[in-house]
C-alpha positions in Angstrom: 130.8 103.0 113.7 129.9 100.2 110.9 128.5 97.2 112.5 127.9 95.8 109.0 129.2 95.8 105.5 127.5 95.1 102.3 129.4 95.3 98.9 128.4 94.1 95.4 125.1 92.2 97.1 122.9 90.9 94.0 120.3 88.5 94.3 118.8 86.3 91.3 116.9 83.2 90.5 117.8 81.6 87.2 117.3 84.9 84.7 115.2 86.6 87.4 116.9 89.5 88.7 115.2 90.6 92.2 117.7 93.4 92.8 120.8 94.8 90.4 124.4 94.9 93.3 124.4 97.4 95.7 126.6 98.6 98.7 126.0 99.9 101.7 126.9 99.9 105.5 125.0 100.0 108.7 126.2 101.8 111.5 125.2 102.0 115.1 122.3 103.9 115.6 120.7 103.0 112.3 117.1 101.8 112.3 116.9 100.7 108.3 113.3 100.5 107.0 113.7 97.6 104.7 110.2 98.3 102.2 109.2 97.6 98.7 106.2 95.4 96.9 105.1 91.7 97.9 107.4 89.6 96.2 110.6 91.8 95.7 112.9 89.9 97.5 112.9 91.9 101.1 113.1 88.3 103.2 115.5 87.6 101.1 117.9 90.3 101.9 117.4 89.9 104.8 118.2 86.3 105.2 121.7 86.8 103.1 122.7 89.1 105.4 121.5 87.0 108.5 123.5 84.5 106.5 120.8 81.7 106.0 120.5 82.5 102.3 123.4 82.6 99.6 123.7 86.0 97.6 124.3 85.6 94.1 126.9 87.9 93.8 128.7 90.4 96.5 129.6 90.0 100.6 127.8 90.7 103.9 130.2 91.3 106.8 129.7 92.2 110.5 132.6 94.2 111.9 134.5 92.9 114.7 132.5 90.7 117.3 128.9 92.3 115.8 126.5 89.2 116.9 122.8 89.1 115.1 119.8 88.4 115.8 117.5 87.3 113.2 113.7 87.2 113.3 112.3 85.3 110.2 108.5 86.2 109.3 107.3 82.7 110.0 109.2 82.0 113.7 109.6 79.1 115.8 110.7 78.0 119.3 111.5 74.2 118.1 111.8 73.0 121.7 110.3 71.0 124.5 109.7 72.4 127.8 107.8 75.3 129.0 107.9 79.0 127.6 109.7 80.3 130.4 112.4 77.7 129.8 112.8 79.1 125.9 113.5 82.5 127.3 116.2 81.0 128.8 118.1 80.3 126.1 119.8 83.4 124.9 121.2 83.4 128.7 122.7 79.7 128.7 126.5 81.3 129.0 125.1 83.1 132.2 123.8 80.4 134.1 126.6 78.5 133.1 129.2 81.4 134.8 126.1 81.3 137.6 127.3 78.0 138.8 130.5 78.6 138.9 130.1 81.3 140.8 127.8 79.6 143.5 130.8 76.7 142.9 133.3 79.0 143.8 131.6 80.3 146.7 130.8 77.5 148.3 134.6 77.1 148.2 135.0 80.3 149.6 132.9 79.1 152.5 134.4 75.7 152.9 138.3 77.9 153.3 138.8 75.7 150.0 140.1 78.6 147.7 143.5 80.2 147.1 144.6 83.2 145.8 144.4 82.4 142.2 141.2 80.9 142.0 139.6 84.1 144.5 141.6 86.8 141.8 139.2 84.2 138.6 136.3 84.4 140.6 136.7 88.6 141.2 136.6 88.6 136.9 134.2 86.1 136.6 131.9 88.3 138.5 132.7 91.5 137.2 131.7 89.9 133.7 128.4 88.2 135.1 127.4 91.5 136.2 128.4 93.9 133.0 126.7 91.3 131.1 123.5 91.2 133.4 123.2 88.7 135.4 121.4 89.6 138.0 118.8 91.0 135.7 118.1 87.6 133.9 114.0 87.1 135.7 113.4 90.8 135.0 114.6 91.0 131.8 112.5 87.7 130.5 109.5 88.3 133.1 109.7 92.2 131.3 109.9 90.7 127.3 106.7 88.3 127.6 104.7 90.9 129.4 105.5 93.4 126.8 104.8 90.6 124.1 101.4 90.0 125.8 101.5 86.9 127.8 100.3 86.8 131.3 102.1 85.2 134.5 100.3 82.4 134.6 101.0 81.5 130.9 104.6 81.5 131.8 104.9 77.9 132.7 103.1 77.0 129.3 104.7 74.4 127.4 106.2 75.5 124.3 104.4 72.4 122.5 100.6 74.0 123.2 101.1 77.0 122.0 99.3 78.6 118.9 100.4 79.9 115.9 100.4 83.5 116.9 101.8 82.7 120.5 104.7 81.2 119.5 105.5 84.2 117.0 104.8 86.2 119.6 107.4 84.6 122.6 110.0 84.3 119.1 109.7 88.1 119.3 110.3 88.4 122.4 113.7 85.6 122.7 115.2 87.6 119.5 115.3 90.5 121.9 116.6 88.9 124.8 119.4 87.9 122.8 121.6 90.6 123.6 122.5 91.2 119.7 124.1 94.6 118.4 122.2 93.8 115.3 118.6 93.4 114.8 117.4 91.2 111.6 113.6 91.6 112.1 111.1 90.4 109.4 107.2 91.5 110.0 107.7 91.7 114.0 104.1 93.0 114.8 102.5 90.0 113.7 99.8 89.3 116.0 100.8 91.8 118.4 97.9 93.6 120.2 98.1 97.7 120.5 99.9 97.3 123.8 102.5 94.5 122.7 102.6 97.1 119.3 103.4 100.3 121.8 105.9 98.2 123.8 107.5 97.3 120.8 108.3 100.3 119.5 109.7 102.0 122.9 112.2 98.6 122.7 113.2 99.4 119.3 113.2 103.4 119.9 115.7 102.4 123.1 117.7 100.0 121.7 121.3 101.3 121.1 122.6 98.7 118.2 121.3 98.6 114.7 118.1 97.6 113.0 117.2 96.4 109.8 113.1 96.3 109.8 110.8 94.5 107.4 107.2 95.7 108.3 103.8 96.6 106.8 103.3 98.9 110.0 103.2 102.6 108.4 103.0 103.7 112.1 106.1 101.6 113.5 108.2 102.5 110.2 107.2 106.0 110.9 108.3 106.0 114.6 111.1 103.9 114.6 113.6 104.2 111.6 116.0 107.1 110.4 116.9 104.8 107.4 115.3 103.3 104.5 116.2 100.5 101.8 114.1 100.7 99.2 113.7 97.5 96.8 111.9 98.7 93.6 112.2 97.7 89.9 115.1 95.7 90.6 117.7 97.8 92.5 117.7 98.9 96.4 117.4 102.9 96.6 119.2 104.3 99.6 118.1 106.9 101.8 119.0 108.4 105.1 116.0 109.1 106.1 113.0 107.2 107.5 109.7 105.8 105.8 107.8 108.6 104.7 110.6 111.1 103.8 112.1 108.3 101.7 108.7 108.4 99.5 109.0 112.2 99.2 112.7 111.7 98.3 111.8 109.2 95.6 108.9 111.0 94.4 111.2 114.0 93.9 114.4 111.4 92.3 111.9 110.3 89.8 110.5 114.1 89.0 113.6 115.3 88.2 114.8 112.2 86.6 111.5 112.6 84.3 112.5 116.3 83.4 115.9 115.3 82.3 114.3 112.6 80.5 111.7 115.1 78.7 114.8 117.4 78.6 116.6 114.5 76.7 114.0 113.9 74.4 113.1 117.3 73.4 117.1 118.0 72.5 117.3 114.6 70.5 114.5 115.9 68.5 115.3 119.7 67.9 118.8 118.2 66.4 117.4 115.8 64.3 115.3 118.1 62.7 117.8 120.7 62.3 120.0 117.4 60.9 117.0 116.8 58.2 117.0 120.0 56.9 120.4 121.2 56.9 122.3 117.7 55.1 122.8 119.9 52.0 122.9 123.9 52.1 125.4 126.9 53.8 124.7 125.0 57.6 125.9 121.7 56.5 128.9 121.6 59.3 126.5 122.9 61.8 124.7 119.6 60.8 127.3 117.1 61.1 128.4 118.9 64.5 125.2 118.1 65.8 125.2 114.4 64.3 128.0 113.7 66.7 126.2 115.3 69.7 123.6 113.0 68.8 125.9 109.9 68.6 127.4 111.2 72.4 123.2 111.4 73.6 122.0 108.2 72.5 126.0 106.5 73.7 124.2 107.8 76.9 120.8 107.8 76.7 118.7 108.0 79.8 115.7 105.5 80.0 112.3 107.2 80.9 112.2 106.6 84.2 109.4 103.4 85.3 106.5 103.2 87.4 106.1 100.1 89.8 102.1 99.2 89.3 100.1 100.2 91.7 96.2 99.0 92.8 93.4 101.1 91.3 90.6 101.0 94.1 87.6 102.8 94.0 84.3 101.4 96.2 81.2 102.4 95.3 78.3 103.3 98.0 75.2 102.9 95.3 72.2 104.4 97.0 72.8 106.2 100.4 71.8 104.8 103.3 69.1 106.6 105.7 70.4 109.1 108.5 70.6 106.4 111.3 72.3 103.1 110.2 72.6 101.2 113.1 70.7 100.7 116.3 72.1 98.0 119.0 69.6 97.3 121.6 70.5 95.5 124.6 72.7 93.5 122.3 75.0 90.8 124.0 77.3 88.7 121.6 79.5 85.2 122.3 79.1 81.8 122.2 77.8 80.7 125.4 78.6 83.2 127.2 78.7 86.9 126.5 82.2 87.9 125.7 81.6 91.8 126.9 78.6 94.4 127.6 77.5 96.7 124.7 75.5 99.7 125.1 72.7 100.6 123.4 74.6 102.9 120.8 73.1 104.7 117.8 75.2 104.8 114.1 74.9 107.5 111.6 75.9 107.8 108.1 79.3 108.9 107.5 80.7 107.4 110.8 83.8 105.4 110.2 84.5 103.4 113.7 87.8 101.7 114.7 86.7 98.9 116.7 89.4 98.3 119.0 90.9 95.7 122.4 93.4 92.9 123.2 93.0 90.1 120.9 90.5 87.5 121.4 88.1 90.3 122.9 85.4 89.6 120.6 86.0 92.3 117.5 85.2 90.2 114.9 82.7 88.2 116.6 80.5 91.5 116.7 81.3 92.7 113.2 79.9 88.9 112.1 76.7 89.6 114.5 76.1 92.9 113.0 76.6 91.3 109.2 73.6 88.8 110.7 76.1 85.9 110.0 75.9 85.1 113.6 72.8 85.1 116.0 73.4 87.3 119.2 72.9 85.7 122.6 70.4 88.3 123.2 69.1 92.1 122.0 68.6 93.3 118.9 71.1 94.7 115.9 68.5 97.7 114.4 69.1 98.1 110.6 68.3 101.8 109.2 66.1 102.4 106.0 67.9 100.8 102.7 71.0 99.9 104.8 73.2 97.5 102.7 76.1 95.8 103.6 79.7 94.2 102.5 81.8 92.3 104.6 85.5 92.3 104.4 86.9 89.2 106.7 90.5 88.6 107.9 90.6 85.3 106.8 89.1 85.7 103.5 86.4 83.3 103.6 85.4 82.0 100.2 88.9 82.7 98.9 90.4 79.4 99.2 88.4 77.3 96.4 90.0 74.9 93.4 89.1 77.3 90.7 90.8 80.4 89.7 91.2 83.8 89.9 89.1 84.6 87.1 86.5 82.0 88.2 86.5 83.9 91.7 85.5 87.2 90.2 83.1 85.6 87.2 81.4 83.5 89.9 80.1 86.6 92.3 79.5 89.1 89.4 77.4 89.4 85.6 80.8 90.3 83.9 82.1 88.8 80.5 85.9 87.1 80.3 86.7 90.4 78.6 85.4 92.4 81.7 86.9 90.0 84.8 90.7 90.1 82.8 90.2 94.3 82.7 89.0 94.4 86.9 91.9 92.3 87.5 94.2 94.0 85.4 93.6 96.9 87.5 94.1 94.6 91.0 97.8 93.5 89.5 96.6 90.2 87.4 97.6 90.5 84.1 97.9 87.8 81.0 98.0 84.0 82.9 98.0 85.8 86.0 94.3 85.2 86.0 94.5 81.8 85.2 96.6 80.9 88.6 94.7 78.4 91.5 93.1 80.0 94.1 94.7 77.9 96.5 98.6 78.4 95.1 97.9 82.0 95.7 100.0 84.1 98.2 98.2 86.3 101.2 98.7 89.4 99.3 97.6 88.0 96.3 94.3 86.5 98.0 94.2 90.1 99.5 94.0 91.5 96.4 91.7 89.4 94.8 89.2 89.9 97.8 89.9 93.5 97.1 88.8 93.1 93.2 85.8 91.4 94.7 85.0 94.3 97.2 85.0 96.8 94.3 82.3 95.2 92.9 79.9 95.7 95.6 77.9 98.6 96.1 77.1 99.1 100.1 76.7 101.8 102.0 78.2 100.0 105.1 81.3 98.2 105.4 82.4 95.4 107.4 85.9 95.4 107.6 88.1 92.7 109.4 92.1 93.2 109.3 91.2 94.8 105.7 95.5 95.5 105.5 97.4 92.2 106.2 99.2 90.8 103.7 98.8 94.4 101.2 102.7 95.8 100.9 102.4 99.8 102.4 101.9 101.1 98.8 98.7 99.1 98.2 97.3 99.8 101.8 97.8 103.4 101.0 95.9 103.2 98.3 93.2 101.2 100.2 93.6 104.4 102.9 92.8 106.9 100.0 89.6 104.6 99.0 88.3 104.3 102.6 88.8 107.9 103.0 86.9 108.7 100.0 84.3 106.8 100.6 81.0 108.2 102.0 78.7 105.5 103.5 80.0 104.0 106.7 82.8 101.6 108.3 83.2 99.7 111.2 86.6 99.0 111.2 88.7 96.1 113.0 92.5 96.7 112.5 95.5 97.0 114.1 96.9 99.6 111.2 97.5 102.3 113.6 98.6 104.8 110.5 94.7 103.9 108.5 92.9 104.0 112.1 94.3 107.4 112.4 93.7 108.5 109.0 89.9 107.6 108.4 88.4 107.2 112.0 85.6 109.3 113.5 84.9 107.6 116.4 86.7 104.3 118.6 84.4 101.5 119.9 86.8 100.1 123.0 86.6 96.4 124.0 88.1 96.1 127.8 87.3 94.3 130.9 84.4 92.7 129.7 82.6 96.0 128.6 82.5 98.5 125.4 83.2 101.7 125.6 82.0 104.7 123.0 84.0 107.4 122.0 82.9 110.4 119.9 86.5 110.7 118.5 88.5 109.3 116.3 92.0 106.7 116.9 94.5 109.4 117.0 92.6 111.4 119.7 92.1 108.4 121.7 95.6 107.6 121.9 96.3 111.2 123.1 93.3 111.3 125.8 94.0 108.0 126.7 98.3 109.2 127.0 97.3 112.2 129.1 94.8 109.8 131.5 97.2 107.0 131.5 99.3 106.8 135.3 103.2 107.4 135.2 105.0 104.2 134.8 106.6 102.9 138.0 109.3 101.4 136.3 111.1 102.9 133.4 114.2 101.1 133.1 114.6 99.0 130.3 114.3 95.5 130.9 118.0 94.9 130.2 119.3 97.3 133.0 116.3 96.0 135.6 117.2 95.3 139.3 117.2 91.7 140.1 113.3 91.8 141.7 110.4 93.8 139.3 109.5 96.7 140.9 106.8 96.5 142.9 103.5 98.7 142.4 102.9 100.5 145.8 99.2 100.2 147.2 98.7 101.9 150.2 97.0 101.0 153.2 96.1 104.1 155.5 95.0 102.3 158.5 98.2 100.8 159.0 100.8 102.8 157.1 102.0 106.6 157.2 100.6 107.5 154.1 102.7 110.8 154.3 106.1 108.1 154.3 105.0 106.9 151.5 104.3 109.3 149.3 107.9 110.7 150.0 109.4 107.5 149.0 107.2 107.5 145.9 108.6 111.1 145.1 111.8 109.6 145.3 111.6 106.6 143.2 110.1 108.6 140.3 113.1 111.1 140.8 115.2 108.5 140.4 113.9 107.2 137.4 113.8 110.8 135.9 117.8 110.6 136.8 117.8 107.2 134.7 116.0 108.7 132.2 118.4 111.7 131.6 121.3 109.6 131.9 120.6 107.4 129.7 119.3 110.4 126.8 122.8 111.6 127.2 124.9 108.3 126.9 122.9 107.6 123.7 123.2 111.4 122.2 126.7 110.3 123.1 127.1 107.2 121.3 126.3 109.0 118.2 128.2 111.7 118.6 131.3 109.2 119.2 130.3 107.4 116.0 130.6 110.4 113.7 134.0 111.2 115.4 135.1 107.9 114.3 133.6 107.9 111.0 135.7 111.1 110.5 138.5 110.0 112.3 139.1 112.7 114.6 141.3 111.0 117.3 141.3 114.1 119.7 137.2 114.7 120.0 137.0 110.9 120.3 139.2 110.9 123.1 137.6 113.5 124.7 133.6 111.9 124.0 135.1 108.7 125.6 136.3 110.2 129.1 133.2 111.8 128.9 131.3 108.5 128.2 133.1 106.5 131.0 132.0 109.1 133.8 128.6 109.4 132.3 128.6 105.1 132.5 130.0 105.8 136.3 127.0 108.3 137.2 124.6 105.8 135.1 125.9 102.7 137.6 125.2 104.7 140.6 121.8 106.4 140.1 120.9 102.5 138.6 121.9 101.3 142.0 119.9 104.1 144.3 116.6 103.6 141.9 116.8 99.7 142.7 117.2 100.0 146.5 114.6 103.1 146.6 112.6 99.7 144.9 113.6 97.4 146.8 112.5 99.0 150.2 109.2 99.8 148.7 106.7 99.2 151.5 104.9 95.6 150.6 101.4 95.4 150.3 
């Protein structure tokens, strides 16, 4: 089923075309990776069809009563009170149907009521409920711990929070909203790996549609089954999700190549059979293939084009010796140390995701190790000829009044000749070079610290967030180049797909301590899936009882530890019964979406008996998984 129609959509600004008019539909089910290069208009598609932007041309419709829920890359609460209290506001038609309730019960009690108003209260209850209402604290007490915050940062005001804390309780309001369609521009902004897991199980579970703008190979990979893909002016369609779609398009443009060639290579066999058969015995065949010449070049196909792409190779100059690193009692922080280090050896070759919530102290021990910052105490051991280059997140040295040229002609012996050609190959070309430093955009700074980096010969790198603000074809690219490389990387990212590519071993920030691990990211993640405990409650937050379940801690000398593990067994059954329900409604829902695409009245009247009963058995296993909860022995 359509939840939203797009016809004719074009986009321009003055005689600047970002994308030629296109059509297309999203259905139920959909999870539409929205991708392309910096600058080709993806926020602004997405803002026309959120409706906060104009298009030039063409319609966006949602079907029926389709709400949205938009999520701009640069989100704000714009209130007073406390966090909690901006969580409330996707739920303000609850509380308001709340009191009347508790108005109409008190009623009740007082022998107030008649038969009318008892008959409006029995549908104004049935609504609260199908809508949730009981499930309002779980549901917001569920979004902010999956966002990151902690209890005692629920009562925060909104007015104190930072930058990155406000985008991240924006995330989480946008999916309390209850919306069929999801509008979501760059949603893993400062999201640690845990907020970045939780994320993707939300967007995995959610049962509406999704149109996602992200630089996060590893969510796009996960999540979608669609892609959208803005490139030299038009979108590209494809029912598929993020990496097929680059298959798919390598293999469009392939073939569109060899009809090209194909093209080209007829055109010219006629025209030189044309040349020298005007006069002689063949001169009709000649004129027969002037007109099939005329009929080619009426339709002549373009060589197909390439969008530019950065050229990045970075150079190791003279290896390194064996060991590179040595940390010795090593404690880093400010005035106090921010976690334990053990002493840890580092040898060539290694390439090191360095990895913990944010704020752990990642970067502060990448700037210790690049001696920009003393450690509290210990040593940082240096091997023979070690020599660094630091990458930094925030691009330090990248914000001055001169230009882009003057940034590269200022840190290297190159002529203007030589800086214009570097650049030329990081995407500056012509006046491009001539821009301000400070008028430049992220992934333009990126790409200039980039150009810079390539200049540098070190045998270990120091890299902070190297990806932000790089579209996903330039921090593939910047994969290939690390992966090439053969001196050494620490590495501080939350790129899940580069971790997994390039790593050889994790360094783990957690509790105060880090952690070694001989491996790389990918089998971390899987050692560190097979250790982790079964979750003891795997309802989504939207269908959550009315109190979070509560973690059961036993306590042998006064509980019968035999009772409990039986009513353990029994909430995890439950939950497995949840589970399996809820697989089923949503193969389902698909399978009643296709029926009405194709209009087949008979299998859709047969899917939705099937889907009411499966709703029934889903209501009833909810309601024995909450009161197995519920009576959950206290601790």
């Amino acid at each position: 089923m359509s939840l939203l129609q797009i016809e004719g959509l074009t986009k321009s600004f003055g005689t600047d075309l970002l994308f030629a008019p296109f059509n297309a539909q999203v259905a139920r089910g959909d999870r539409v990776a929205l991708i392309g290069d910096n600058g080709v208009g993806k926020s602004t598609l997405l803002h026309m069809l959120a409706g906060l932007e104009a298009p030039s041309d063409g319609s966006v419709r949602a079907v029926g009563e389709a709400q949205l829920a938009c999520l701009p890359q640069v989100a704000r609460l714009e209130e007073e009170g406390t966090l909690w209290e901006a969580m409330e506001k996707p739920f303000e038609r609850l509380r308001t149907m709340e009191r009347e309730l508790r108005a109409a019960e008190n009623a009740m009690a007082a022998g107030t009521i008649d038969d009318e108003a008892l008959h409006t209260y029995d549908e104004l209850l049935h609504q609260f409920e199908h809508r949730g209402g009981y499930q309002i604290e779980a549901q917001i007490r569920g979004a902010l711990r999956g966002v990151g915050f902690c209890e005692s940062e629920f009562t925060k005001p909104v007015r104190v929070l930072s930058g990155g804390e406000e985008a991240r309780a924006a995330l989480a309001r946008t999916l309390l909203k209850g919306a069929e369609i999801l509008l979501l521009d760059e949603p893993t902004n400062h999201l640690d790996f845990a907020a970045l897991d939780w994320l993707e199980e939300q967007l995995l579970s959610f049962t509406g549609a999704i149109v996602l703008v992200s630089h996060d190979r590893h969510l796009l990979d996960s999540v979608t089954n669609r892609t959208w893909d803005i490139a030299l002016g038009r979108v590209g369609i494809y029912r598929v999700g993020y990496t097929h779609s680059r298959e798919l398009r390598e293999t469009e443009r392939a073939q569109a190549l060899a009809a090209y060639e194909k093209q080209e290579e007829t055109i010219e066999r006629y025209k030189d059979f044309v040349r020298r058969n005007k006069a002689g015995q063949k001169v009709k065949q000649a004129k027969d293939r002037e007109r099939k010449l005329e009929r080619i070049e009426a339709e002549r196909i373009e060589r197909p084009r390439d969008a530019k792409r950065i050229s990045l190779v970075i150079r190791t100059g003279e290896p390194s010796g064996k060991r590179v690193l040595g940390l010795r009692d090593l404690a880093v922080g400010f005035d106090q140390p921010l976690f334990e280090i053990p002493d840890t050896d580092l040898y060539r070759g290694e390439k090191v995701a360095i990895i913990g919530p944010n704020g752990c102290g990642k970067t502060t021990l990448l700037k210790t190790i690049a001696g920009e910052k003393a450690p509290l105490h210990g040593q940082v051991q240096r091997g023979h000829k070690v020599r660094s280059a630091v990458y930094s997140q925030t691009q330090e040295g990248l914000h001055g009044r001169g230009t882009v040229l003057d940034a590269i002609l200022t840190r290297a012996s190159l002529t203007i000749s030589e800086g214009r050609g570097l650049l030329g190959r990081f995407l500056f070309s012509d006046d491009d070079v001539l821009k301000k430093m400070g008028s430049l955009s992220g992934g333009e700074r990126s790409r200039v610290a980039l150009a810079l980096l390539s200049l540098i010969e070190g045998n270990l790198l120091l890299f902070d967030e190297p990806t932000n603000h790089l579209d996903l074809a330039s921090q593939e690219i910047l994969e290939q180049a690390l992966d090439a490389y053969d001196g050494t990387i620490l590495l501080v990212s939350h790129d899940r797909a580069l971790l997994e590519a390039i790593t050889t071993q994790v360094w783990y920030v957690s509790d105060g301590r880090m952690s070694v691990h001989g491996h790389g990211y990918a089998e971390f993640r899987r050692r560190a899936s097979e250790a982790a405990p079964a979750p003891n409650a795997s309802v989504p937050a939207s269908k959550a009882p009315k109190s979070p379940a509560t973690s059961l801690r036993t306590q042998p000398e006064t509980r019968n530890r035999h009772l409990i593990e039986k009513q353990a067994a029994a909430r995890a059954e439950a939950e497995r019964a949840v589970e399996a329900l809820e697989a089923q409604i949503d193969q389902l829902e698909i399978s009643l979406s296709e029926a009405s695409a194709e209009g087949d009245a008979a299998r859709i009247a047969s899917l939705g008996a099937e889907h009411k009963n499966l709703r029934t058995q889903l209501a009833g296993a909810l309601k024995t998984w909450e009161t197995l909860t519920e009576e959950a022995p206290d601790a």
